[in-house]
C-alpha positions as CSV (number, residue, x, y, z in Angstrom):
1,X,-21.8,-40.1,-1.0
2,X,-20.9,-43.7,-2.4
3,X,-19.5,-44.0,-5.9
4,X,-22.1,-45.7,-7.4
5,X,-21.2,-47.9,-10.3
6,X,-22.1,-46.9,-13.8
7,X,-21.6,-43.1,-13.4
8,X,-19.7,-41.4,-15.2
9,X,-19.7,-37.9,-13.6
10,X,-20.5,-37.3,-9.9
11,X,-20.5,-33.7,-8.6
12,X,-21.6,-34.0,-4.9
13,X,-22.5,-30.8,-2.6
14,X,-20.1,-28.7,-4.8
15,X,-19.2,-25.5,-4.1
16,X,-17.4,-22.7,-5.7
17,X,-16.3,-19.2,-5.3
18,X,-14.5,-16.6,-7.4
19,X,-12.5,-13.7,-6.0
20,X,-13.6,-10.9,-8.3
21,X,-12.5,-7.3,-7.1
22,X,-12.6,-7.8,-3.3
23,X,-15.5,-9.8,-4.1
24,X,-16.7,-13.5,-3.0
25,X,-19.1,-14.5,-6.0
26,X,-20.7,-17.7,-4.9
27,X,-21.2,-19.6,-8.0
28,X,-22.1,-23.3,-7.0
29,X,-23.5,-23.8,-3.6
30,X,-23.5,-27.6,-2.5
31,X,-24.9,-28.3,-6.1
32,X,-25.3,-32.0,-7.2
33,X,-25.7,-33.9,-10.6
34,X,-25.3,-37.7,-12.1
35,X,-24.7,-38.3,-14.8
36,X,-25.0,-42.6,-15.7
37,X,-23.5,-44.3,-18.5
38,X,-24.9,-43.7,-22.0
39,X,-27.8,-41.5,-20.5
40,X,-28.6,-37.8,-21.7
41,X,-29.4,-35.2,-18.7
42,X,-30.5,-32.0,-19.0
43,X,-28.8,-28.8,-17.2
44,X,-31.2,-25.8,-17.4
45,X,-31.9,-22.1,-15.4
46,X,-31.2,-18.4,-16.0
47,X,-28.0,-16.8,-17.5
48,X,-25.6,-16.3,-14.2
49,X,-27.4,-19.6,-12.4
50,X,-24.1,-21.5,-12.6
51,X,-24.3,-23.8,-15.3
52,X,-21.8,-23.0,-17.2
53,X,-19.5,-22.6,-13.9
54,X,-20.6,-26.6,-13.1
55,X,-19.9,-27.7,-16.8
56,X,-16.1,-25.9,-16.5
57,X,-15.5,-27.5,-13.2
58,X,-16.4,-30.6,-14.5
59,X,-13.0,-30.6,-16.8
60,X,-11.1,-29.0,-14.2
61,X,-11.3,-25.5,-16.4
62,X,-11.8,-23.1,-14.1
63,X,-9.6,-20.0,-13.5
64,X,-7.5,-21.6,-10.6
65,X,-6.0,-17.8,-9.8
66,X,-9.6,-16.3,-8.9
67,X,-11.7,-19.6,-8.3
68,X,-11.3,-22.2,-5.2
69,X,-13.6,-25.4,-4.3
70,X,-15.1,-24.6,-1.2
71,X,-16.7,-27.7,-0.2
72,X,-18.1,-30.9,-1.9
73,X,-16.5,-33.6,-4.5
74,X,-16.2,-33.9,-8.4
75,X,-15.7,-38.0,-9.9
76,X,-15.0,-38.8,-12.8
77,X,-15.7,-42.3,-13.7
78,X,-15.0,-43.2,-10.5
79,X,-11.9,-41.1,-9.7
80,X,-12.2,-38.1,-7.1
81,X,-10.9,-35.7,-9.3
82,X,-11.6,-33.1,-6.8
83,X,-7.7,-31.7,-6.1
84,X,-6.4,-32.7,-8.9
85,X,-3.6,-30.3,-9.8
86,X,-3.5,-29.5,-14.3
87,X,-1.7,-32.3,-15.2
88,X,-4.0,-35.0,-13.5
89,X,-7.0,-33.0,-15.2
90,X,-5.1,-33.3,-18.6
91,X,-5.4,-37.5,-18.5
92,X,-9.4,-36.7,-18.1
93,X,-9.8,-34.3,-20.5
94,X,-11.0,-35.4,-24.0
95,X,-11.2,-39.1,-22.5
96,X,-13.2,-40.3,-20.4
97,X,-15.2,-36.4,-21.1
98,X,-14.9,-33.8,-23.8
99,X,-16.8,-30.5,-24.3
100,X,-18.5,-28.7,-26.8
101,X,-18.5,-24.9,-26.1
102,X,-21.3,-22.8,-27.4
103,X,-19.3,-20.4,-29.5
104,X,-17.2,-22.4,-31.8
105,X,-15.4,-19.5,-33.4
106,X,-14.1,-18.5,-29.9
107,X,-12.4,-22.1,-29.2
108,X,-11.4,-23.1,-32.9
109,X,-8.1,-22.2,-34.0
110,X,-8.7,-19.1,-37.0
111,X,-5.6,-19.3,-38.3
112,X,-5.5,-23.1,-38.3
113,X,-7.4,-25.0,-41.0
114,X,-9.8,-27.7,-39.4
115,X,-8.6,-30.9,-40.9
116,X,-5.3,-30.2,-38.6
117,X,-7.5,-29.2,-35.8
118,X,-9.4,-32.7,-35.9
119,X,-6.2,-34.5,-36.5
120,X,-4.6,-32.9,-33.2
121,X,-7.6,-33.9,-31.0
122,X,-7.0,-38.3,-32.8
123,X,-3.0,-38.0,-32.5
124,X,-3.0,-37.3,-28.7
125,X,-6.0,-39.5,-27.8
126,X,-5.7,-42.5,-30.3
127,X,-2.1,-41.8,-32.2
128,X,-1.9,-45.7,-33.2
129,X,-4.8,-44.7,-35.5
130,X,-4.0,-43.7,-39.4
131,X,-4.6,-39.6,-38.9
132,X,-6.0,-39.3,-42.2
133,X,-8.6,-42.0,-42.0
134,X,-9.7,-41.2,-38.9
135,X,-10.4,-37.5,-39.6
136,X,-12.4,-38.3,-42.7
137,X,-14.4,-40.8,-40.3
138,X,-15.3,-38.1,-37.7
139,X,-16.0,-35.8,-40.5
140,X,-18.5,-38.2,-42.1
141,X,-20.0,-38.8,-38.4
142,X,-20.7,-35.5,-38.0
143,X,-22.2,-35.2,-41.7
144,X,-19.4,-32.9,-42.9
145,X,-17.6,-33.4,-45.8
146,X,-14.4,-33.9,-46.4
147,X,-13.4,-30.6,-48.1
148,X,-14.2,-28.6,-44.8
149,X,-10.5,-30.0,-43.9
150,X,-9.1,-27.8,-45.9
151,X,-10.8,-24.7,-44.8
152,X,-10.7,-22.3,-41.7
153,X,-12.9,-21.8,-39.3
154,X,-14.1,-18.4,-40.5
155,X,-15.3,-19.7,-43.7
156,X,-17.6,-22.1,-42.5
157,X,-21.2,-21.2,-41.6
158,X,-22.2,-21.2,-37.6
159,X,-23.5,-25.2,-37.8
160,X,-20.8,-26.6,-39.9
161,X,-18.1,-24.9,-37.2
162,X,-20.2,-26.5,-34.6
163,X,-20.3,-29.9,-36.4
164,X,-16.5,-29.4,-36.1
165,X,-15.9,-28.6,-33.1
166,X,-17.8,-32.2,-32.5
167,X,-15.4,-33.9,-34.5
168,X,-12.9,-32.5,-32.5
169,X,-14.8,-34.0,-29.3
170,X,-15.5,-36.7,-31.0
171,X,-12.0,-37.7,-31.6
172,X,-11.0,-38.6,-27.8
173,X,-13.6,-41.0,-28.2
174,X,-15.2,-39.7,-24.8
175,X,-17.6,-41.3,-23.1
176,X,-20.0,-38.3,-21.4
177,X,-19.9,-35.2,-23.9
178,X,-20.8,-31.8,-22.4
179,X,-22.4,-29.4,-24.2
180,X,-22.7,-26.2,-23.3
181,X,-24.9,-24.3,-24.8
182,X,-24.2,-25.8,-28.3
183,X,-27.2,-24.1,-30.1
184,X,-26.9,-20.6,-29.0
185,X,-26.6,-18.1,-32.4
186,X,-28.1,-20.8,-34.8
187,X,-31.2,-20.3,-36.6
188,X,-33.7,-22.7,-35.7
189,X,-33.4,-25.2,-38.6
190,X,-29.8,-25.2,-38.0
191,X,-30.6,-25.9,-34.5
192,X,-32.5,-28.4,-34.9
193,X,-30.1,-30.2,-37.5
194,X,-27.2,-30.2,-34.3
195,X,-29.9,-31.9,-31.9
196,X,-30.9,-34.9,-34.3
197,X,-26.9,-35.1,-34.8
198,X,-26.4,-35.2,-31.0
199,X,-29.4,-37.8,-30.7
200,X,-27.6,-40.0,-33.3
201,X,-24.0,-39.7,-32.0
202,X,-25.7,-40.8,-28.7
203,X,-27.4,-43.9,-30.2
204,X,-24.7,-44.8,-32.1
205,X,-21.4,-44.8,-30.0
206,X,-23.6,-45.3,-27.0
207,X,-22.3,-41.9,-25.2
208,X,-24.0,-40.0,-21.9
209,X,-24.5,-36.7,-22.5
210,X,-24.8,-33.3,-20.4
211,X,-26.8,-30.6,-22.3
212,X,-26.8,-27.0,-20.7
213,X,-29.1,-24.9,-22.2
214,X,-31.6,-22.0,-21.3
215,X,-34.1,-23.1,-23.9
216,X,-36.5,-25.4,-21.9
217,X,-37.7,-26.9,-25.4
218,X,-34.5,-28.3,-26.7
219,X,-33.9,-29.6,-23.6
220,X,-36.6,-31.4,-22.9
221,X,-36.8,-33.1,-26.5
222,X,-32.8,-34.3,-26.0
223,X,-32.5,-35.5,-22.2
224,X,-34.1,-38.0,-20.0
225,X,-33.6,-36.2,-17.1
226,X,-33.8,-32.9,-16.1
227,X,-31.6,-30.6,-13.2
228,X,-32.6,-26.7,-12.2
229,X,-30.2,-24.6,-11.2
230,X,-30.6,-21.4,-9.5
231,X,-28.2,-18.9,-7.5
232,X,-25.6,-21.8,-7.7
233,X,-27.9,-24.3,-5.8
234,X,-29.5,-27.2,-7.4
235,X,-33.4,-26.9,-6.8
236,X,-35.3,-29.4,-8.6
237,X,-33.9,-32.4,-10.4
238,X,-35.9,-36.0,-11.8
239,X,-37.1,-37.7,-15.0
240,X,-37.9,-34.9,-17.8
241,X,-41.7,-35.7,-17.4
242,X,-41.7,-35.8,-14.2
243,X,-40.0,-32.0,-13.9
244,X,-41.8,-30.4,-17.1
245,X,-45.5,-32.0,-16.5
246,X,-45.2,-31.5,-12.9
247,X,-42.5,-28.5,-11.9
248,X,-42.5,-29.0,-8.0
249,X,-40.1,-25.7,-7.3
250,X,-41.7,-22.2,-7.8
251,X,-38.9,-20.7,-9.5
252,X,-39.8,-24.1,-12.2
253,X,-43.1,-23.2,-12.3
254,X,-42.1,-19.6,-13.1
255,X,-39.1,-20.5,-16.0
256,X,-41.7,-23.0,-17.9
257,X,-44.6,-20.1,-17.6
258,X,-41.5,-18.0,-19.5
259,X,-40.8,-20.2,-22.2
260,X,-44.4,-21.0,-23.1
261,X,-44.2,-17.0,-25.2
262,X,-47.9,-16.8,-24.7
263,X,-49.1,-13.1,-24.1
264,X,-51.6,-12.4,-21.1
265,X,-55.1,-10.7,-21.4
266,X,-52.6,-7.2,-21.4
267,X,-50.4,-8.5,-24.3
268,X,-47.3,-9.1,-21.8
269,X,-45.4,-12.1,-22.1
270,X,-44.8,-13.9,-18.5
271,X,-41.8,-13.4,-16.4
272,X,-40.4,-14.3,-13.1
273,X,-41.2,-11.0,-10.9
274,X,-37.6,-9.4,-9.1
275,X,-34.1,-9.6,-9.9
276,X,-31.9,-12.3,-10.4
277,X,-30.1,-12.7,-7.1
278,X,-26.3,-11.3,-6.7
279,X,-24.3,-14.3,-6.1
280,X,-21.8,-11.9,-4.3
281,X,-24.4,-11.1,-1.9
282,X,-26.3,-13.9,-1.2
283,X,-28.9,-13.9,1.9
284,X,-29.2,-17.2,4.3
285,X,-31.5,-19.5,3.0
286,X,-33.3,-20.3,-0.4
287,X,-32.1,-17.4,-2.5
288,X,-35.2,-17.5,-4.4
289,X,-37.2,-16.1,-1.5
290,X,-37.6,-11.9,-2.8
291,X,-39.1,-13.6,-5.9
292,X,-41.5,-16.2,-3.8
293,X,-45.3,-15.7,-3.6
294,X,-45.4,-19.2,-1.9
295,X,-42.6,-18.0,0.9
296,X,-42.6,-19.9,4.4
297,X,-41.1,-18.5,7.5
298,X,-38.4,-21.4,7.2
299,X,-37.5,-20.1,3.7
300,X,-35.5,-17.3,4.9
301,X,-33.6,-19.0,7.2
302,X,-32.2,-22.1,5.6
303,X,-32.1,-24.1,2.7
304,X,-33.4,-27.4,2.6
305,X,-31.3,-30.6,1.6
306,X,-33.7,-32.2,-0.3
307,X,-37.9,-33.4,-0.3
308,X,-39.7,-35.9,-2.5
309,X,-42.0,-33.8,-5.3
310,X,-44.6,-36.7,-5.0
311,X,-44.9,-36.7,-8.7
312,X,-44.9,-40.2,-9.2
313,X,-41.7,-40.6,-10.8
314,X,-38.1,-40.3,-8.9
315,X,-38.4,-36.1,-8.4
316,X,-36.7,-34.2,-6.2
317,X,-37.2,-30.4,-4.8
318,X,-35.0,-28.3,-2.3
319,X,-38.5,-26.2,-1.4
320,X,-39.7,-26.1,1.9
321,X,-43.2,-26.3,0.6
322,X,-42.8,-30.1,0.6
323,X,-41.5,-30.9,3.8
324,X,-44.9,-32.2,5.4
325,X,-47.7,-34.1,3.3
326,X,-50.1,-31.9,2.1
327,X,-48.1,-28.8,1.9
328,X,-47.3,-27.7,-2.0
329,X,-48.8,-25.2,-3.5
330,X,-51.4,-24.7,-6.8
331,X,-49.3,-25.2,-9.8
332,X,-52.3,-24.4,-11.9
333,X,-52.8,-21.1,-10.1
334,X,-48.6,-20.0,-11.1
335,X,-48.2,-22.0,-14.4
């Protein structure tokens, strides 16, 4: 694939396995994502689909002892950051991406106060900054004020220790944020406070951002476009419309029936039938196939690179069911 101008994070045919007791876990399995300049995707599918696994690799974070590329290419604003050993990964970090984890508590110093913390993340990025200025501009960017420098992490509620985790970001001056998970524990006014906060940061220092999340709702309210992920594969990917209107991949279809919480004429919520798949374990072809109604013979034996979802809009779909015109299947009759 050709580095196309204007990205700022590439991940092409990635793969990615861990060595877990005598085990091969297959995490990512020639995924792909884009991510342009200034644009907000979405990154969304089941806990153990690989999300969080693509996020990490993104920064260079994962566990180099137990996990190994495979296959495929990462770029970083241009720069095939691929084999880069911890040093090189170190000059990416922070600037040109930064992360937000979802569980601030785990990544924020407790026995550090957070003024120091925000100051750490400006002297190493931007040191011919004054410190103290700076810090009381990220807190104020992140609607914190500016006696929370003072405290530790423990004493600040769930939101405030995400909003400072942002400043902390937010300091390296990145230019693609990931975030994963950055809601997860919050109540939902709190939650919904973070994502107008990450809207504005967007509009206002004119950042791209990649939001992981398993809630289909806040995604689609935040991103513009929309990637599914599922056993480590990317299935379905396009313009949020485009894949919540008109879910092209079964396993779509089956995660937005989910988050709808509507109970059936026998009072049970919907699911996806089956098990998630174990990515230790994994058969040949689309590893959605045990949980398929809509199954071809094909579907077992390989996975497809990619079809058009004839949605309209750009939309793309690694399902079988789209390989000749007029094959699909009733969206109605599964959603």
């Amino acid at each position: 694939m050709a580095v196309q101008p204007g990205n700022i994070l590439e991940i092409d045919a990635l793969s990615v396995t861990y060595r877990v007791r005598g085990k091969t876990v297959r995490a990512m399995n020639a995924a792909s994502l884009t991510v342009r300049d200034g644009e907000a995707v979405g990154l969304v599918g089941e806990s153990g689909s690989g999300k969080s696994t693509l996020a990490r690799v993104s920064l260079g974070l994962i566990p180099r002892k137990i996990a190994r590329i495979e296959s495929g290419r990462i770029l970083i604003a241009g720069r095939d950051a691929t084999r880069f050993s911890e040093t090189e990964w170190e000059s990416l970090r922070g600037d040109p991406v930064a992360m937000v984890f979802q569980d601030p508590l785990t990544y924020l110093n407790p026995v550090m106060r957070v003024g120091p913390q925000i100051a750490e993340s400006v002297r190493r990025h931007t040191p011919e900054l004054p410190l103290d200025q700076r810090v009381e501009e990220l807190l104020e960017l992140v609607k914190l004020p500016s006696v929370v420098t003072r405290a530790y992490p423990h004493e600040l509620s769930g939101g405030m220790r995400q909003r400072a985790l942002l400043a902390v970001a937010l300091g390296c001056r990145p230019r693609l944020l990931i975030a994963d998970e950055p809601t997860t524990a919050l109540d939902v006014t709190t939650q919904a406070e973070i994502l107008a906060l990450l809207k504005d940061l967007r509009r206002r220092l004119g950042m791209a951002m990649l939001l992981i999340s398993h809630d289909l709702g806040i995604v689609a309210s935040a991103c513009e476009r929309i990637y599914v992920m599922y056993a480590g594969h990317t299935i379905e990917w396009g313009g949020a419309g485009a894949v919540f209107q008109t879910p092209a991949h079964p396993y779509t279809v089956g995660l937005l029936r989910a988050a709808h919480a509507v109970r059936n004429a026998e009072g049970r919520f919907a699911t996806i039938a089956g098990d998630p798949p174990n990515l230790a374990e994994l058969p040949p072809g689309c590893p959605f196939v045990p949980r398929c109604s809509h199954a071809l013979a094909e579907c077992s034996r390989d996975m497809p690179e990619r079809f058009d979802a004839r949605s309209g809009d750009p939309h793309s779909v690694r399902c079988w069911l789209y390989e000749k015109p007029g094959l699909g299947f009733d969206r109605a009759g599964t959603g």
